[in-house]
C-alpha positions in Angstrom: -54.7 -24.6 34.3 -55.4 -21.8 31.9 -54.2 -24.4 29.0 -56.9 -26.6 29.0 -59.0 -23.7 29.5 -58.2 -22.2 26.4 -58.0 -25.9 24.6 -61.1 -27.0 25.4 -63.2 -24.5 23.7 -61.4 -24.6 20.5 -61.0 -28.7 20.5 -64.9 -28.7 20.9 -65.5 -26.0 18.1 -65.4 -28.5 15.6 -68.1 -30.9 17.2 -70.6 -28.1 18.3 -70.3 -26.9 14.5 -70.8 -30.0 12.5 -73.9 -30.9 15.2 -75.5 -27.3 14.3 -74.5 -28.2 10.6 -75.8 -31.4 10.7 -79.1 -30.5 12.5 -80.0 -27.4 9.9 -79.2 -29.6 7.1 -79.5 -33.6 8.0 -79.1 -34.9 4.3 -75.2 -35.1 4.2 -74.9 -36.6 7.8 -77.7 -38.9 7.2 -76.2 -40.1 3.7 -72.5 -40.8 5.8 -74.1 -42.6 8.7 -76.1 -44.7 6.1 -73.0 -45.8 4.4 -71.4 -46.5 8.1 -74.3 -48.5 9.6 -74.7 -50.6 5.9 -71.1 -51.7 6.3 -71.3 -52.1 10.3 -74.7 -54.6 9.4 -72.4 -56.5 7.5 -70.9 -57.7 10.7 -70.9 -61.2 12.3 -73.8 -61.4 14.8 -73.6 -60.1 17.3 -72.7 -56.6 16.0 -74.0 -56.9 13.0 -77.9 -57.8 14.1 -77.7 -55.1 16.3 -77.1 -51.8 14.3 -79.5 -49.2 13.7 -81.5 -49.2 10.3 -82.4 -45.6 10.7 -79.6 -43.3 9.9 -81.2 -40.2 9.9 -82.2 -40.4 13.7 -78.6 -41.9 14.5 -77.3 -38.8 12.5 -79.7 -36.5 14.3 -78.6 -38.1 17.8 -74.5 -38.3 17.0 -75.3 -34.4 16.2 -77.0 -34.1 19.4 -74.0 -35.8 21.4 -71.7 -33.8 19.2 -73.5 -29.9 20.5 -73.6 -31.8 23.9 -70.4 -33.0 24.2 -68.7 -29.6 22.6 -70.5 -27.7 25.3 -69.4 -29.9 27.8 -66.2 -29.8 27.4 -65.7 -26.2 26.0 -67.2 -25.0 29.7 -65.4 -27.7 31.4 -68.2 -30.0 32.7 -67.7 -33.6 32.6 -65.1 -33.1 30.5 -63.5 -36.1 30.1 -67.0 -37.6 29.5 -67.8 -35.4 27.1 -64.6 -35.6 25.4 -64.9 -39.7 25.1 -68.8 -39.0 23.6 -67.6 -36.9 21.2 -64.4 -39.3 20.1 -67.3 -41.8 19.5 -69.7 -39.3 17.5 -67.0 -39.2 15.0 -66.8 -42.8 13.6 -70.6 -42.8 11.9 -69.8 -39.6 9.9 -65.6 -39.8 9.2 -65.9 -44.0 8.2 -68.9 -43.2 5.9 -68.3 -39.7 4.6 -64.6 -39.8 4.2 -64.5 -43.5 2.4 -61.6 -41.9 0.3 -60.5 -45.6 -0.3 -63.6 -45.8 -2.4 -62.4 -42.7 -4.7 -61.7 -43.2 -8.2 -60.5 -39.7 -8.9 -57.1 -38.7 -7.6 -58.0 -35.5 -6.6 -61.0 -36.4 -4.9 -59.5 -39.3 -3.3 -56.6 -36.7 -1.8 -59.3 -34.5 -0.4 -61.2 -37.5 1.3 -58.1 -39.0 2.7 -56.9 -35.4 4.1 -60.4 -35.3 5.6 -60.2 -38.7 7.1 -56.7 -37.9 8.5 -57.9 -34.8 10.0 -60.9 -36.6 11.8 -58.4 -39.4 13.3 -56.6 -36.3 14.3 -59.3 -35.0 16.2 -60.0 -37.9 18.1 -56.6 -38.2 19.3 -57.2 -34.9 20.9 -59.9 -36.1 22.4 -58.5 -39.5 23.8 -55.9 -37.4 25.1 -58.4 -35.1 26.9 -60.5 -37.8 28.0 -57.8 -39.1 29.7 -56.3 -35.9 31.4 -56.9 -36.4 35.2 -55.8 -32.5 35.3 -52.8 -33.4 37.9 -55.2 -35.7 39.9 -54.4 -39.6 40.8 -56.1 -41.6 38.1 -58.8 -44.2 39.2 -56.5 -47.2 38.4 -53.8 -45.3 40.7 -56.1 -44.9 43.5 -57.6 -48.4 43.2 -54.1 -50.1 43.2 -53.0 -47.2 46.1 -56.1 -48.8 47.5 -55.5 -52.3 47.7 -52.1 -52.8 48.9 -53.6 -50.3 51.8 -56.4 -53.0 52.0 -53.8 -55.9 52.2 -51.0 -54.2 54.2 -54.4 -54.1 57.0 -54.8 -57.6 56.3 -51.2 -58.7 56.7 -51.1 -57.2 59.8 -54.1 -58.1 61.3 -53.1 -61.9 60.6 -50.5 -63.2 63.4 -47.3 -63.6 62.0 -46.4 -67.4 61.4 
């Protein structure tokens, strides 16, 4: 459909520009994930034992998935993959860069919330497009589809009693 065609690409804009961003300068990424994976340590075991210390290489590899994931799905490959890859690259950055509940100043605090809002935004989009089955059955619809075939066989391979 020549919607999602022209969706795609501008949905995945975003990602494949904050990944080239984030690559060509890694200090403002690396600072948001930090705050993100300090918070996420402060989680009950077993969460909390099991997050990345490093937060420039989990900035450098969300930025990778983020490039990845934009191409993917701005070409159309894998793209409901790619679009549930990218919903996930967003939580490091937006939950430690856009801590607007943290803001003292009004102003700032606006501007961080707007942000936030924009990035909760985005990955609705991209629920929604990892989701889209682009008119085909869903795999819960041909499972269930499935298994009343499966047991309408059975039924009727049983003598009736």
């Amino acid at each position: 459909m020549l919607i999602r065609r022209v969706a795609r690409p501008m949905l995945s804009a975003v990602f494949i520009s904050r990944g080239v961003e984030a690559l060509r300068s890694p200090k403002p990424a690396t600072d948001a994930t930090r705050q993100t994976l300090e918070e996420l340590s402060k989680l009950p075991d077993p969460v909390g034992t099991n997050v990345p210390a490093n937060a420039e290489t989990v900035a450098k590899v969300t930025a990778a998935v983020q490039i990845g994931g934009g191409l993917l799905l701005a070409t159309g490959r894998l793209p409901r993959v790619a679009s549930a890859a990218l919903a996930l690259s967003v939580v490091p950055s937006s939950l430690g860069g856009h801590a607007f509940w943290n803001e003292v100043d009004p102003q700032r605090k606006a501007d961080e919330r707007r942000a936030f809002i924009t990035d909760v935004s985005l990955i609705g989009g991209l629920i929604i497009a990892a989701v889209d089955t682009e008119g085909r059955p869903s795999l819960g619809w041909r499972g269930r589809r499935a298994a009343r075939k499966v047991s309408e066989a059975v039924a009727s391979a049983l003598p009736a009693g």
